[in-house]
C-alpha positions in Angstrom: 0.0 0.0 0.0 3.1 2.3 0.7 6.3 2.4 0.4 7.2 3.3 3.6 11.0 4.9 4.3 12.2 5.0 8.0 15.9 5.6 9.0 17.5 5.4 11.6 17.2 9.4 11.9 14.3 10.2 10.3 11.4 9.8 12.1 8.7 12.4 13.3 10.1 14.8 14.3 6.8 16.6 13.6 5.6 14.1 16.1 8.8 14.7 18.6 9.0 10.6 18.4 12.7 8.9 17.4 14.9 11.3 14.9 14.1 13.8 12.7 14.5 14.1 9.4 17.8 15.8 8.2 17.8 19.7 9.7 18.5 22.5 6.8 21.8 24.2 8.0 23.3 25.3 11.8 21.3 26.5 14.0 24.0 29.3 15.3 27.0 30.1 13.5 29.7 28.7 16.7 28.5 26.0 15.9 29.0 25.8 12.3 32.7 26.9 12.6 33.4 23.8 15.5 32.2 21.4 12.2 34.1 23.1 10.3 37.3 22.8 12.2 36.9 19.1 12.2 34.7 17.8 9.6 34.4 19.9 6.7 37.4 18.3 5.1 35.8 14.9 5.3 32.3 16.3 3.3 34.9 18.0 0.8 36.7 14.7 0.5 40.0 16.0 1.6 40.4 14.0 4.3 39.2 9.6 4.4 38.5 9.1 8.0 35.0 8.3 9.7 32.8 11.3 10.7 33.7 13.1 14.3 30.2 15.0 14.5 28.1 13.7 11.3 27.6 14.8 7.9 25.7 17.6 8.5 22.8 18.2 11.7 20.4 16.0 12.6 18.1 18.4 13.9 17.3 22.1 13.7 18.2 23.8 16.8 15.9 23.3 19.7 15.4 25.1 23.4 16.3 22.2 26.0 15.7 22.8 29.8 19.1 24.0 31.7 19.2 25.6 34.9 22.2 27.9 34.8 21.6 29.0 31.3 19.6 32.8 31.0 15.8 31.8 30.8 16.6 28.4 31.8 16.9 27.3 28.8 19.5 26.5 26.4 20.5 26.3 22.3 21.0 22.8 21.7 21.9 21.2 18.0 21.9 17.1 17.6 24.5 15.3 15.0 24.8 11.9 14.9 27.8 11.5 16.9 27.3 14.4 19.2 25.4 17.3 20.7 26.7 21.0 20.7 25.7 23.5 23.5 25.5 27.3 23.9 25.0 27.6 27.9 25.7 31.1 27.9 25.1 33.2 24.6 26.6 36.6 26.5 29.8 35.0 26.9 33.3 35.4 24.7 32.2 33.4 21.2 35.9 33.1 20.6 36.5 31.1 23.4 36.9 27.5 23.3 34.2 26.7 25.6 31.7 29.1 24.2 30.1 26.0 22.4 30.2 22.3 25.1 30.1 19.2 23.5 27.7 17.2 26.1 28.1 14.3 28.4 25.7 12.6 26.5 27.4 8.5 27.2 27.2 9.1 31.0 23.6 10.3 30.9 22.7 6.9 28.3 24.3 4.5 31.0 23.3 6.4 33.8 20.3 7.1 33.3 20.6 10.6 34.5 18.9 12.8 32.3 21.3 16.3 33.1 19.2 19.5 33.5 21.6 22.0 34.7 25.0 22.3 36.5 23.6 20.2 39.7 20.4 19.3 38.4 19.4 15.7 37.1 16.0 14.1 36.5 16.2 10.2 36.7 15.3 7.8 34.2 15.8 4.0 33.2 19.3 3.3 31.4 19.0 3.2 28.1 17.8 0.3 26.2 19.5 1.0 23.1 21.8 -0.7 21.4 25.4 1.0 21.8 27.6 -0.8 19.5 26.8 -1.9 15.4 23.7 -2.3 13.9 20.8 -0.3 15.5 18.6 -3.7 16.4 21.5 -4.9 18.5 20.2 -6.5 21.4 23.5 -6.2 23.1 25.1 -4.3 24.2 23.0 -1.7 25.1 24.1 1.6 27.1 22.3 0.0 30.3 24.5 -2.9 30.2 27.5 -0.8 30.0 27.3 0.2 33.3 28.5 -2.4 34.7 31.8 -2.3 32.2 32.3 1.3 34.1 32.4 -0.2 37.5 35.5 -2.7 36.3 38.7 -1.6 36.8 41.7 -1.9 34.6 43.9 -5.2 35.4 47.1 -4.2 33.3 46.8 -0.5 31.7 50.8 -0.6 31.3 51.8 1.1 28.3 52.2 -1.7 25.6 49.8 -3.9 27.1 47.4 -5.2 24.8 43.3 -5.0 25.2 42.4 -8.8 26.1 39.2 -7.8 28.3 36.1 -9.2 26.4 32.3 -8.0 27.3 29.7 -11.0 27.7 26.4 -11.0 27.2 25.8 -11.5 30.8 28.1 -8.1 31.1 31.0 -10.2 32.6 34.1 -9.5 31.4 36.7 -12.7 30.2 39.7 -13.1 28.0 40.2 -12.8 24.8 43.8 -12.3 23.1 42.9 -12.7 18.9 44.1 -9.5 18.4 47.0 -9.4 21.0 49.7 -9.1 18.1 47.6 -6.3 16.9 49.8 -2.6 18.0 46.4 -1.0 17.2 45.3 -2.7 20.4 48.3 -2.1 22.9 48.0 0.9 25.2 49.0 3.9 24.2 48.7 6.2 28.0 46.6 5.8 30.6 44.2 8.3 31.8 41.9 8.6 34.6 42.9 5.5 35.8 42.0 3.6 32.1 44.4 2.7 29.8 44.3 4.0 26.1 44.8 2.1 22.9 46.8 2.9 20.0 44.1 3.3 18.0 42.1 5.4 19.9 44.8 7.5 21.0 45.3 8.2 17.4 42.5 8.8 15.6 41.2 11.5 18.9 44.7 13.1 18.2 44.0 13.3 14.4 40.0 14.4 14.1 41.1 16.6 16.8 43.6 18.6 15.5 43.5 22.0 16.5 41.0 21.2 19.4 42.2 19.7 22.4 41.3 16.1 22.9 39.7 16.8 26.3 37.0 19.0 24.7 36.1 16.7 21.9 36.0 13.4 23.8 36.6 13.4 27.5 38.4 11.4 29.4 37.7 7.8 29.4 35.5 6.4 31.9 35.6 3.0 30.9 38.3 0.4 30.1 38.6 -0.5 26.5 37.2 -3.8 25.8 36.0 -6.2 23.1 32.8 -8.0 21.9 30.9 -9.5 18.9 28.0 -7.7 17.6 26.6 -7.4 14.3 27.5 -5.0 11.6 25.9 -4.3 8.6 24.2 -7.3 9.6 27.5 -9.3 9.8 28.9 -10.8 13.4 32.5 -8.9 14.2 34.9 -8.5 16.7 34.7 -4.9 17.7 36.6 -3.4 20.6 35.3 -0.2 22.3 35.8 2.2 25.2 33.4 4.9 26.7 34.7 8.3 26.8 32.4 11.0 28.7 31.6 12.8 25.4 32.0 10.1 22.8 32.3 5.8 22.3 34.9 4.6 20.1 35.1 1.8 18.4 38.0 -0.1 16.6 36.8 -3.1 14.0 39.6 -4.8 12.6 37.8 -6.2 9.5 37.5 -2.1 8.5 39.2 -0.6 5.4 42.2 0.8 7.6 40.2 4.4 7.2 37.5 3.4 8.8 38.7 0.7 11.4 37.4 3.9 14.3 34.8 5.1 14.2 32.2 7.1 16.8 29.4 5.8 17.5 26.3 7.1 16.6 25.8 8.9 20.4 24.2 11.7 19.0 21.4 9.9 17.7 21.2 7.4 20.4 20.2 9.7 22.8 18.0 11.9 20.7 16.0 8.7 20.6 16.1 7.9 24.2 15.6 11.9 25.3 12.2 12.2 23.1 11.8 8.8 21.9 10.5 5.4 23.6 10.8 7.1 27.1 7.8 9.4 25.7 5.6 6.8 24.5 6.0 4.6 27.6 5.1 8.1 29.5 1.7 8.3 27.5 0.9 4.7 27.2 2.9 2.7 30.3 5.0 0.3 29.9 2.3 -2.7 28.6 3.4 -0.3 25.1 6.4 -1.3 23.7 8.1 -0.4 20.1 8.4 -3.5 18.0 10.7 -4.0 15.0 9.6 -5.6 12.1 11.7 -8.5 11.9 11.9 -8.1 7.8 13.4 -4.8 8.3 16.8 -4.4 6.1 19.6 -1.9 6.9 21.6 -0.6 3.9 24.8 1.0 3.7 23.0 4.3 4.3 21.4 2.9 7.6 17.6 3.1 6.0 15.0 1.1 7.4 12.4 -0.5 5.0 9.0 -0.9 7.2 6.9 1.2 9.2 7.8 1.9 13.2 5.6 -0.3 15.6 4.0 0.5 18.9 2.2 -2.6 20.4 0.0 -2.9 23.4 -3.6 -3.2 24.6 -6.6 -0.7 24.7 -9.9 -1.0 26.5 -9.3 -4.9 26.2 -8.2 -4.9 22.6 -4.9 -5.3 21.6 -3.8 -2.7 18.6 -1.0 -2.2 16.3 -0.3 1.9 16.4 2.7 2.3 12.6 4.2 5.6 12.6 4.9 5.9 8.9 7.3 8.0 6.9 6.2 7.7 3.3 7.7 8.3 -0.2 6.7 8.8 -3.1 4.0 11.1 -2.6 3.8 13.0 -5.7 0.5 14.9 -4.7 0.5 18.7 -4.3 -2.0 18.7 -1.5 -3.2 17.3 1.9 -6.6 17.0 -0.4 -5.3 15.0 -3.0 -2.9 12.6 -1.4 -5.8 11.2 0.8 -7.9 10.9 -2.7 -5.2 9.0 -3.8 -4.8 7.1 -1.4 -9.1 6.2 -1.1 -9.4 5.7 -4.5 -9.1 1.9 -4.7 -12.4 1.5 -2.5 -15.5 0.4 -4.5 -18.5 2.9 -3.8 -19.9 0.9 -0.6 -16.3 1.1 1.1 -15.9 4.8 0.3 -19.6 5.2 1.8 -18.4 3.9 5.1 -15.4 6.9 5.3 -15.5 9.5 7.4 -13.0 12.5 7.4 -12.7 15.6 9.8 -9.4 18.1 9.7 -7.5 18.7 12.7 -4.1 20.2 13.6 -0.9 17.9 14.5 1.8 19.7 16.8 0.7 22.6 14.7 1.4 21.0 10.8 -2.3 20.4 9.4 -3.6 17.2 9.4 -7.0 14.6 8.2 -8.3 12.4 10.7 -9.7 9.5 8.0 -11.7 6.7 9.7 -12.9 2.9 8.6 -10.5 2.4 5.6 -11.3 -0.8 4.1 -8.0 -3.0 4.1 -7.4 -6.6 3.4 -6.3 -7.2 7.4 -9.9 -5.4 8.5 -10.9 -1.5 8.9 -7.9 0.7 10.4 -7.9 4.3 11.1 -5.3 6.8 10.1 -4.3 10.5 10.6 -2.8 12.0 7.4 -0.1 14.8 8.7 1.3 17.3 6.1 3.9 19.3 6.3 3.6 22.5 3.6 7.0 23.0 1.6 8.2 19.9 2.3 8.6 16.3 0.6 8.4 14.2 4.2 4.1 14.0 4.7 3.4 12.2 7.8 1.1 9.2 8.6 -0.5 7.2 11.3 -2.5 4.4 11.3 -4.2 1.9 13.8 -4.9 -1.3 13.5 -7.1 -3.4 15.9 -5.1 -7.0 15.9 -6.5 -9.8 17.8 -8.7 -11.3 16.1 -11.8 -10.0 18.3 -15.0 -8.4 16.2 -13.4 -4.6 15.4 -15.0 -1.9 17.9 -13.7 1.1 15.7 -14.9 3.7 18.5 -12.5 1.8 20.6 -10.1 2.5 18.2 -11.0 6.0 17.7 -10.6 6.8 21.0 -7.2 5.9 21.4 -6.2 6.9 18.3 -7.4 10.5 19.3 -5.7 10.2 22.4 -2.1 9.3 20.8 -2.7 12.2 19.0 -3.6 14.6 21.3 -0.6 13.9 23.3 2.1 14.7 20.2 4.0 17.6 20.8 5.7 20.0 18.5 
């Protein structure tokens, strides 16, 4: 019925659910010239290295609670590796702090959601996979916790990383790479001992910016696990720095054997993502992904984003769809499209009312005939742009349909978006 486009970073942002779909441009100048400084020559192809921030924002800029900042509030722009900070816009531009990079690992594992200098707001870990493809189920941020609480056996210079994560978060040995230099410490900071390879790739992207500024200092050991990438089982070591995780993967192009993890996007998604939709629904709501779901090279998702869970009794299927392909120049004639295949007694049994989603207009179209029974759907669309919005509900137990059931909640998911 659609062909329905989801990445990793592309969903809803009209709906504040997951990632948004690419921003337009920096959201202040500062921050602009920190890309610049590190990334520009990778976009221009000058330099063949993974990204240190992202290829260009993830988000447009956005207003995010801060106690210290004037207003309390704060200029915040997400990338996928990273989020840059203006705490206080009076201050020196030219100074190196002007913009912060955030702490954004140590709020993922900790589950301390940072609101000012001194002031947190608790939530659950996050249940998101830190390491490889995105439907990793391990490791996840929440079970690197327990990786932070390990101390480093050995962090002698010329040592190499042996320690390997288990699934169970216990740590054992692993020396296939010991012959590696890549994997030998480097220096030990904070206690943690450094490998080559990290060392030198946060010297390098770095360059003229100070390492502490960019990445932190490490708060975990470096260590190694299997997870899949690009849908193929690897041996990746990793370490957590307070701004940024690393990762090396042998089986790389040498270019590319470290890379950043995708931080940036991770807690985007865990900030405005699942941790809002178990606030409006509880936790009986879960997000379920389709298990026919590809990744390409590109990270895209083909299939629509699932919420599951039950409703007055019934159990219903809530897609949060990001089509493509729509070639129609109005709200109007994309949902005439879309009802045209119905016979004359299906379209009879159609009703339509207008509404407003998080302020983008919007078509509320009920008891669309489909092969898997009737479902609802709100059409969302967003003027000047090629990214039209859609959600549907489907009733999916097999029990006789009780579409005022469905209304209902369907109304109430909607009510509750924000801008």
């Amino acid at each position: 019925m659609h062909r329905l486009l989801m990445t990793v970073g592309s969903l809803l942002v009209v709906f504040g659910l997951w990632l948004p779909a690419r921003a337009a441009g920096f959201a202040d100048a500062a921050f602009e010239r920190l890309w610049r400084q590190t990334d520009a020559a990778v976009a221009a192809g000058h330099a063949s290295r993974s990204w240190l921030w992202g290829p260009e924002a993830l988000t447009p800029g956005l207003r995010e609670a801060y106690a210290e900042a004037p207003g309390g509030t704060r200029l915040v722009q997400y990338f996928d590796k990273a989020r840059m900070e203006i705490n206080h816009p009076g201050a020196n531009r030219n100074d190196l702090w002007y913009v912060t990079n955030g702490l954004l690992p140590i709020e993922l594992i900790s589950g301390r959601l940072q609101l000012g200098d001194a002031r947190f707001e608790q939530r659950a870990p996050a249940q998101i996979a830190a390491l490889g493809d995105p439907d990793n189920a391990f490791p996840t941020y929440a079970d690197l916790g327990r990786l932070l609480s390990y101390q480093d056996i050995d962090v002698r210079p010329g040592v190499p990383i042996t320690a390997f994560l288990n699934r169970d978060s216990a740590l054992s040995f692993y020396d296939a790479y010991r012959h590696d230099p890549q994997t030998q410490v480097a220096v030990v900071e904070n206690g943690r001992g450094i490998p080559n390879a990290f060392l030198r790739y946060m010297t390098e992207v770095s360059a003229p910016l100070p390492r502490l500024f960019t990445f932190g200092q490490p708060i975990s050991g470096a260590a190694w696990t299997r997870v899949r990438v690009k849908g193929v089982e690897r041996a990746v070591m990793f370490q957590v720095f307070e701004r940024r995780v690393l990762t090396y993967t042998p089986d790389n192009p040498p270019a590319f054997r470290v890379e950043a993890g995708n931080v940036g996007q991770h807690y985007y998604r865990w900030r405005y993502g699942a941790d809002w939709i178990r606030q409006q629904f509880g936790t009986a709501w879960n997000i379920a992904y389709p298990a026919d779901w590809t990744i390409n090279d590109a990270g895209i998702h083909e299939g629509a984003l699932e919420l599951r869970g039950v409703y007055e009794g019934r159990s219903y299927r809530i897609n949060l769809c990001y089509p493509i392909g729509i070639t129609a120049p109005t709200l109007e004639a994309w949902i005439a499209g879309e009802l045209a295949g119905l016979s004359p007694e299906q379209r009879a049994q159609v009703r339509q009312s207008a509404l407003t989603v998080a302020g983008a207009p919007a078509r509320k179209v009920l008891n669309i005939a489909t092969p898997v029974g009737p479902v609802h759907r709100v059409y969302v669309w967003r003027a000047g742009t090629t990214n039209p919005r859609l959600i549907e509900i489907v009733q999916t137990d097999g029990a006789p349909p009780d579409p005022s059931a469905a209304e209902r909640l369907l109304d109430r998911f909607v009510a509750d978006i924000r801008p």
